[in-house]
C-alpha positions in Angstrom: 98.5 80.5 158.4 102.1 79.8 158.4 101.1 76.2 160.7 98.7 75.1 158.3 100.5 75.3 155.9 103.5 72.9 157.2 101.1 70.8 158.5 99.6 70.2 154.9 103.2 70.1 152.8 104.3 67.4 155.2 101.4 65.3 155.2 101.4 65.9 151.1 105.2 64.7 151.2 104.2 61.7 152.9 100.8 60.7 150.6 103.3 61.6 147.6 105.6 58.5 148.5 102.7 56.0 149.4 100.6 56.9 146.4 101.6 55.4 142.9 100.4 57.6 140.8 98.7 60.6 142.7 95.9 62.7 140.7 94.8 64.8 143.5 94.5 65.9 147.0 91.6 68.1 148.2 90.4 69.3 151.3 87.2 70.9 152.0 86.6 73.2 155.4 83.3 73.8 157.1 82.4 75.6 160.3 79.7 73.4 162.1 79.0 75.1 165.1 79.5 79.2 165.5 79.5 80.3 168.6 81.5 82.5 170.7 84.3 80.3 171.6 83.4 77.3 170.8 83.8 76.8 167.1 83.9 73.4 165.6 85.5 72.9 162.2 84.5 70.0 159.8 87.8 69.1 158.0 87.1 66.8 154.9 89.9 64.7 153.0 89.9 63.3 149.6 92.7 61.5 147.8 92.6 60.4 144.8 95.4 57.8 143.6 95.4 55.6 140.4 91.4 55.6 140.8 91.1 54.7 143.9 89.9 57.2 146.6 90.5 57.4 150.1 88.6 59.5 151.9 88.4 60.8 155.5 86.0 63.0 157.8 87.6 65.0 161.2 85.4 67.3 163.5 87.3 69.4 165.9 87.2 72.3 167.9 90.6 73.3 166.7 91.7 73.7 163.3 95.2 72.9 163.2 94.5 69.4 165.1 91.1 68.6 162.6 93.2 69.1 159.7 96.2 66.9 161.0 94.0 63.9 161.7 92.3 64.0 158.4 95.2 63.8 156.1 96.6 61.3 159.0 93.7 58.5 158.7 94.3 59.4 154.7 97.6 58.3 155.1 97.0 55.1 157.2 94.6 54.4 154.8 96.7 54.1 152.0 99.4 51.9 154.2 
């Protein structure tokens, strides 16, 4: 997914300036609820920076948007 993708690299950008010494950034996926058209994902984000870790829990029915605010209360975290 092309939009995942950019939405990821620019949030990576952004952690990359604020953090001092970045080891790692992982994000985990889960589908909570499967039904017919009304899936909800479980987006999980973990930073780790100098030993410090900053982490951050999104559920959303849509993918794109779960992920985004994730790696967004990551970042304002880090601020």
């Amino acid at each position: 997914m092309p939009v995942l993708n950019k939405i990821i690299t620019t949030h990576a950008k952004r952690i990359g300036h604020l953090a001092k010494n970045l080891d790692n950034i992982h994000i985990t996926l889960k589908a909570v609820h499967q039904r017919e058209k009304s899936e909800k994902y479980e987006v999980h984000a973990k930073v780790t920076d100098s030993g410090k870790v900053f982490v951050s829990e999104v559920t959303e029915r849509n993918l794109l948007t779960a992920v985004d605010k994730a790696l967004s209360k990551v970042t304002n975290e880090m601020d």
